[in-house]
C-alpha positions in Angstrom: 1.8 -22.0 -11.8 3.3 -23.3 -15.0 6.7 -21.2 -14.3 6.8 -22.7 -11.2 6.5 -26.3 -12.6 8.6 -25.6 -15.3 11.3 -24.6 -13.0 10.9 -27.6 -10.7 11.6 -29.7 -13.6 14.6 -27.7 -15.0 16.2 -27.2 -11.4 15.4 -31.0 -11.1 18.0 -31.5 -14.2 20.2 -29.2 -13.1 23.3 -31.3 -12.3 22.6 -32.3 -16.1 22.5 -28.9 -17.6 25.3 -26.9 -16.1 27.7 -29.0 -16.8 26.8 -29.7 -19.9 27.1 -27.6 -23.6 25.3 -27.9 -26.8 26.3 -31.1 -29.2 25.0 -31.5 -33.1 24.4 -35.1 -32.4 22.1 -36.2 -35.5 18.9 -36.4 -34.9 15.7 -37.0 -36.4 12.4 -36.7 -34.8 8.5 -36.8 -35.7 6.9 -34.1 -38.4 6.5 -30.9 -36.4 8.6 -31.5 -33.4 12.2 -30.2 -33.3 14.9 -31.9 -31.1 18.9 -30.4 -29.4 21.1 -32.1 -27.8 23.8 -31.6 -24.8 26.2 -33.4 -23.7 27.4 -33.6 -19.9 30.1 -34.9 -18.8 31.5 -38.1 -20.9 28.2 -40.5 -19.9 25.3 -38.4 -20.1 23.4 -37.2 -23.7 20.3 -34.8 -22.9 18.0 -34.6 -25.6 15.5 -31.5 -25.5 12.0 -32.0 -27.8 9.7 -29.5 -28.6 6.3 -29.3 -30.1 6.4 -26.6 -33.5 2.9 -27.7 -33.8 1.4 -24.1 -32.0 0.0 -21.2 -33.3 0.0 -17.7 -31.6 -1.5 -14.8 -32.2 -2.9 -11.8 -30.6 -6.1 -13.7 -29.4 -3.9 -16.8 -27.9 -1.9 -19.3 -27.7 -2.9 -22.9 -29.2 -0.9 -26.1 -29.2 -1.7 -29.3 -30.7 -0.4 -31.9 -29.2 1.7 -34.6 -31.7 0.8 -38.0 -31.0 2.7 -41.4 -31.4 5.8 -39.2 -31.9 9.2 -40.6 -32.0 13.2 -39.5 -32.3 16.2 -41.0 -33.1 19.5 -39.8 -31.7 23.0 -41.4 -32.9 24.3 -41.6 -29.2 28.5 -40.9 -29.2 30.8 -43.8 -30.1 32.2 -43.4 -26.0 29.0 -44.0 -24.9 27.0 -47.2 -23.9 24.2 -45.7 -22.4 22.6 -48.4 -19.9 19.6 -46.4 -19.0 16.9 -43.5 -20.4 14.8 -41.5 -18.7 12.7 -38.3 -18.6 13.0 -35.3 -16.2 9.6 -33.9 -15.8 7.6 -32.1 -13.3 6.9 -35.0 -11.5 9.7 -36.2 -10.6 11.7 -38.9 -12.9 9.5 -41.5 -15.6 10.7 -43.9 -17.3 11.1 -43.9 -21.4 10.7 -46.7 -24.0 13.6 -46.8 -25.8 15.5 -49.3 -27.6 19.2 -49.4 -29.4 19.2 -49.5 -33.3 23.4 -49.5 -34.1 24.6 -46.5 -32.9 20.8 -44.7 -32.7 18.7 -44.7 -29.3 15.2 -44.5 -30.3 12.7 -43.1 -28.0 8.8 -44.2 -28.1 7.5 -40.7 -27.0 3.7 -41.4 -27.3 2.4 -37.6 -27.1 4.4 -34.9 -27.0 2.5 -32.0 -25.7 4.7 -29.0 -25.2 7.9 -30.0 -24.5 10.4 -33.2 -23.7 14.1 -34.0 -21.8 15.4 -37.2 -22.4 18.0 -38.5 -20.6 20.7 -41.4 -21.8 23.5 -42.3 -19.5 25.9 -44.7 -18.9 26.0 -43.0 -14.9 24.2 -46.0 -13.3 23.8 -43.2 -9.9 22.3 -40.4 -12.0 18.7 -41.3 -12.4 18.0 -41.8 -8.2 20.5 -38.7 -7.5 18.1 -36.6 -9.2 14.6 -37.7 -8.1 16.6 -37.6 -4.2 17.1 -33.9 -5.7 13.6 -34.0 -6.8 11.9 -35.3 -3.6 14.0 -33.5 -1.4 13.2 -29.5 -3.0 10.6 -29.6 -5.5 8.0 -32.4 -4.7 5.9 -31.0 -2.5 6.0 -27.1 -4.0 4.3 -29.3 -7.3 1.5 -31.0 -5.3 0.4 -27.4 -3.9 1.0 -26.0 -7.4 -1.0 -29.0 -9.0 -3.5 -29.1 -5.6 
């Protein structure tokens, strides 16, 4: 089930992610959450967050969830990103974020396992992948989630 959901939402990105490559953008996110970047193309920054906050060991796996987390990204000098968003395994949600200078800043509320933040200056991006999302991935979720 969760392999299943976590591959609706990566296949959901995918236009993002195979075109894109790894970026050291700075960043700076809440205590115990670590944050990468991509960039795709020249409009598109893809921002990948992930709880550190688990333990495992050979009697399981627990994660503690962060809450009122944040992160900071200084977004490239080219790009004026218009809009941010969130790929998830529901389809795409939208993000509060605001501009601080050259930072976006992203209000991510509780971060469970993991995050992908989207900024773009693409204004077509954000419905061409929930179209992608709908159209292969939707209803596989709601029998996964049933």
């Amino acid at each position: 089930k969760g392999i299943g959901l976590v591959g609706a939402e990566v296949r959901t990105a995918g236009e993002i992610i195979t075109k894109s490559c790894p970026v050291a953008l700075p960043v700076t996110p809440s205590r115990n959450l670590w944050a990468r970047t991509l960039l795709s193309g020249l409009d598109t920054v893809a921002l990948i967050i992930v709880n550190d906050n688990v333990i495992c060991d050979r009697v399981g796996t627990v994660v503690q969830p962060m809450a009122n987390s944040k992160v900071s990204v200084e977004i490239p000098t080219w790009l004026t990103p218009s809009q941010a968003f969130e790929v998830t395994e529901d389809g795409i949600k939208d993000v509060r974020w605001k501009t601080e200078g050259a930072k976006a800043v992203v209000d991510l509320g509780t971060v469970e396992v993991t995050r992908f933040i989207v900024f773009t200056s693409d204004a077509g991006l954000r419905a061409r992948l929930q179209n992608v999302y709908e159209e292969k991935f939707s209803a596989n979720v709601k029998t996964l989630k049933g």
